[in-house]
C-alpha positions as CSV (number, residue, x, y, z in Angstrom):
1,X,0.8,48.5,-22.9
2,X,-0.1,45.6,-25.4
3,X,3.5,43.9,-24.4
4,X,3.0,44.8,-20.7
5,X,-0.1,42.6,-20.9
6,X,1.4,40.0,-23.2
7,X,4.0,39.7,-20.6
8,X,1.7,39.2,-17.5
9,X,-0.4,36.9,-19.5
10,X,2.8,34.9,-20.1
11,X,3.9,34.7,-16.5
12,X,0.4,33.5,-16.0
13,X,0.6,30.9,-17.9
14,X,4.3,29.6,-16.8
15,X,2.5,30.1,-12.9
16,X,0.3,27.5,-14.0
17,X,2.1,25.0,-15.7
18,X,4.1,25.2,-13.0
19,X,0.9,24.1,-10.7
20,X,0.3,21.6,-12.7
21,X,3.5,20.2,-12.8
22,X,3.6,20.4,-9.4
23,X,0.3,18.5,-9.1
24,X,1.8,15.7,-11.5
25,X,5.2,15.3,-9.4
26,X,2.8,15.2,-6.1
27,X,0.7,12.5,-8.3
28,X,3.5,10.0,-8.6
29,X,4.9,10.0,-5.4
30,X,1.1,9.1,-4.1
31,X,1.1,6.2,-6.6
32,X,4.1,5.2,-5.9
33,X,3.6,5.2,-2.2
34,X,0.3,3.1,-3.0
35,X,2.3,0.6,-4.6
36,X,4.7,0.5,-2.2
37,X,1.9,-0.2,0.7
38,X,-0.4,-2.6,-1.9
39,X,2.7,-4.9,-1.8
40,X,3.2,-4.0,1.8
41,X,-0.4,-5.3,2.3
42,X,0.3,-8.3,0.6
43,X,3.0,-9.8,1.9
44,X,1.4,-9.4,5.1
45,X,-1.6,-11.2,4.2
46,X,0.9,-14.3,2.7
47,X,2.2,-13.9,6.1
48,X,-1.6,-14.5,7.7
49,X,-2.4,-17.3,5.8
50,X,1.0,-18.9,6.6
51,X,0.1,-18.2,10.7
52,X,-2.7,-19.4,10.0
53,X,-1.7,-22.6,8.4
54,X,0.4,-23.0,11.5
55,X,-2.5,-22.6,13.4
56,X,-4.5,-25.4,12.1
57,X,-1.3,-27.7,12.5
58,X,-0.9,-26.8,15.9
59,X,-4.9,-27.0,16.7
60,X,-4.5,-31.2,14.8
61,X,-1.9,-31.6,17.0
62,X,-3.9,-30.7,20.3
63,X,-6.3,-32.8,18.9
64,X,-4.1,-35.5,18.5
65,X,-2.5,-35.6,21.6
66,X,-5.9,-35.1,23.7
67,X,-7.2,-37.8,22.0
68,X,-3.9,-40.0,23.0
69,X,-4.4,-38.8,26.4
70,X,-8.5,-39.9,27.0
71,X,-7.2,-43.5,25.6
72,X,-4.8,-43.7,28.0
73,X,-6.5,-42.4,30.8
């Protein structure tokens, strides 16, 4: 009887460290998705400020060139 419930307690124990191991393998795939989408996120936002830096250029240029036209006008 004492080995029947050394035994059980024993399975127990492996059920668990199996959960938790299970709950650690589950843990690095989340953090290594994060990482993944942090430097997801920030090549986007290198990719925004360069738009935007276009967008400026562009806006000088309109500038620019409606200036050169109310000169010539």
């Amino acid at each position: 009887m004492l080995d029947e419930r050394c035994d059980a307690f024993k399975a127990g124990q492996e059920d668990r460290q199996d959960e938790i191991d299970g709950a650690e393998n589950e843990i690095a795939v989340l953090e290594g998705k994060a990482e993944a989408m942090e430097e997801t996120i920030a090549n986007q936002l290198e990719m925004i400020a360069g738009l935007r830096e276009k967008i400026s250029a562009v806006r000088a240029k309109v500038e620019e060139l409606e200036e050169l036209w109310h000169s010539t006008s």
